[in-house]
C-alpha positions in Angstrom: 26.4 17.4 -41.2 27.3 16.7 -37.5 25.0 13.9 -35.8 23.7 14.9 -32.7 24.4 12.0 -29.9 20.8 11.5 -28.6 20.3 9.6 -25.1 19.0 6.0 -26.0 15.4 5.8 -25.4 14.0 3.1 -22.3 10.6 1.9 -21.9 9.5 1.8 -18.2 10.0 -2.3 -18.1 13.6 -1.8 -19.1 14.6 1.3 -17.2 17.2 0.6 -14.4 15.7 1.7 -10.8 18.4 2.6 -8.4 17.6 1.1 -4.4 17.1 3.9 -2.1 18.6 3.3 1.4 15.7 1.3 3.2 15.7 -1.1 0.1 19.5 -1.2 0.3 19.0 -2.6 3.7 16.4 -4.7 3.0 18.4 -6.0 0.8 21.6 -6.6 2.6 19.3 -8.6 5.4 18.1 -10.9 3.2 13.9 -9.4 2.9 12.1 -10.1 -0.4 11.0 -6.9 -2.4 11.7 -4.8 -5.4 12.1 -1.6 -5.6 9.7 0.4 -7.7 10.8 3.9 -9.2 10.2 6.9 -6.8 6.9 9.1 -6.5 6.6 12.7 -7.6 8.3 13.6 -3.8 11.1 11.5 -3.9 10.0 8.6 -1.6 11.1 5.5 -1.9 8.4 3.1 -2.8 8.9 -0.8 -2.3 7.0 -3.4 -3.6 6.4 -6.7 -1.7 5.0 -9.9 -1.9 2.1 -10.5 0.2 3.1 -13.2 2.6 6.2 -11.0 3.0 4.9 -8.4 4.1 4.9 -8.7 7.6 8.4 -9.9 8.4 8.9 -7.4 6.2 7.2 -4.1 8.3 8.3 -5.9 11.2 11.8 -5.6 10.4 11.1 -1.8 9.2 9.5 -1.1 12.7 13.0 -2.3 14.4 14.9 -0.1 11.5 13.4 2.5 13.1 9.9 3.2 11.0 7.8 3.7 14.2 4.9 5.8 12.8 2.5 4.7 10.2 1.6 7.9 8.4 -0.9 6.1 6.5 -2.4 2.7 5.3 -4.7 2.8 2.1 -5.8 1.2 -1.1 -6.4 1.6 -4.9 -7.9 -0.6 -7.7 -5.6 -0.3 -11.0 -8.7 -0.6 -12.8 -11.3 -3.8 -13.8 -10.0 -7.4 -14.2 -6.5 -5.8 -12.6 -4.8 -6.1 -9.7 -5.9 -4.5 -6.2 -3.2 -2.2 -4.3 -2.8 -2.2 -0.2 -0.4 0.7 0.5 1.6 1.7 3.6 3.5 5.2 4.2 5.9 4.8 7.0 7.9 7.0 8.8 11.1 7.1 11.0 10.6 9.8 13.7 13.0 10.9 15.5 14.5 14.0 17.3 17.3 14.6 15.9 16.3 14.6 12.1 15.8 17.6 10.0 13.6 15.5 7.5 11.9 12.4 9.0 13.1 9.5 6.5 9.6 8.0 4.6 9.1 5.1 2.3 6.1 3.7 1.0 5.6 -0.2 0.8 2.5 -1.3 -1.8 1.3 -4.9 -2.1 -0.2 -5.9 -5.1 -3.1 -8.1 -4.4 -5.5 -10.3 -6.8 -9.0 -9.0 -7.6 -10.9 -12.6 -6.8 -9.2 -13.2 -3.6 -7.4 -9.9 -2.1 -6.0 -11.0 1.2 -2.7 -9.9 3.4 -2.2 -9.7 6.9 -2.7 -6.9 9.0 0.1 -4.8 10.7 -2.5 -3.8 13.3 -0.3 -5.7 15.6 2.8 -3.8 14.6 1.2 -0.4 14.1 -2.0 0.5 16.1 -3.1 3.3 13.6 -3.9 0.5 11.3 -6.9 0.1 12.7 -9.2 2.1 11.0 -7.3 2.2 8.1 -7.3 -1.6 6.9 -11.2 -1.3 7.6 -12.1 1.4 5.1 -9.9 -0.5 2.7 -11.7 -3.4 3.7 -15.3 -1.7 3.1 -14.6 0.0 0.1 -12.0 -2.6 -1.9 -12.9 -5.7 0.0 -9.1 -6.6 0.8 -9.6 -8.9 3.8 -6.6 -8.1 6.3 -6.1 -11.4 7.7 -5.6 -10.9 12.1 -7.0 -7.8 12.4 -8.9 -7.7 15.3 -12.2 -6.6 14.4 -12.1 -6.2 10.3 -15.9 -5.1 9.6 -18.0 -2.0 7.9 -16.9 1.2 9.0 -18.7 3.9 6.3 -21.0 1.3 4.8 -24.5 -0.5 6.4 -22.9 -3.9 7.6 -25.4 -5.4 5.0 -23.8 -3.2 2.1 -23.2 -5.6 -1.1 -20.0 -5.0 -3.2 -17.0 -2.7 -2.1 -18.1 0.8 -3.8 -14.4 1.5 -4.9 -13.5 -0.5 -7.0 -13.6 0.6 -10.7 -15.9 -2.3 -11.6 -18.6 -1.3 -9.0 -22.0 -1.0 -10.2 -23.7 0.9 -8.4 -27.2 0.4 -7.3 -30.2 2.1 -8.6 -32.4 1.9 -5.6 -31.2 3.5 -1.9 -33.2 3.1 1.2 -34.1 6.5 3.3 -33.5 5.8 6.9 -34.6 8.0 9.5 -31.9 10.4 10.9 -32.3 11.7 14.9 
């Protein structure tokens, strides 16, 4: 009876994750991350500390990242972790495919703060607000971080997979 040769079997902890080029770079100038395994598309995704991450996007901005394709946030579920995301692309002209990565933060659910990139990228703006008013991740320098879909009186941050919602709503008037 002949034994077939069977690939050894990896759990996602143990499973090697090869650096795609931004990390690579990253890497060789000496910026704190960690690659994380690639999404469904193929972009790189690179996970950083908060108080990294602006030197961090700073030094992505000068690598050539110039447009911030988008800036959002997720809740991995009660008692865990919160999740500030950035997609980030290099545009330029003579590019077939514009080069993307996506940078997360993982933040913690009592105190979820990280600064803004406002200040790097203008179309955060918006963007780190609704995360603020629907996670409650406080984006520290932004320059007006309030309410933007909720009553400025709202209580809680209706995202988050712990939210209980409640029972009562008021009827305004609508013009």
């Amino acid at each position: 009876m002949v034994e077939e040769n069977k690939p050894e079997e990896t759990s996602p902890e143990t499973a090697i994750i090869e650096a795609g080029p931004t990390s690579r770079w990253l890497t060789e100038n000496g910026f704190e991350h960690e690659s994380l395994e690639r999404d469904h598309l193929g972009v790189e995704l690179i996970k950083v500390d908060p108080e990294f991450l602006l030197p961090l996007a700073t030094a992505l901005y000068a690598y050539g990242f110039n447009y911030l394709q988008c800036q959002g946030a997720y809740d991995l579920g009660p008692g865990k972790e919160l999740v500030s995301f950035y997609h980030l692309i290099k545009v330029s002209d003579n590019a077939d495919r514009p080069e993307e990565v996506r940078i997360k933060v993982f933040l913690p659910r009592d105190n979820p703060k990280v600064a803004s990139v406002y200040w790097i990228w203008k179309a955060a703006d918006w963007q780190e607000r609704e995360s603020y008013d629907m996670y409650g991740i406080v984006y520290e320098g932004h320059p007006d971080l309030k309410r933007i879909l909720m009553p400025e009186d709202w209580i809680g941050w209706p995202l988050r997979k712990d939210y209980v919602s409640p029972d009562f709503f008021e009827l305004q008037d609508a013009f």
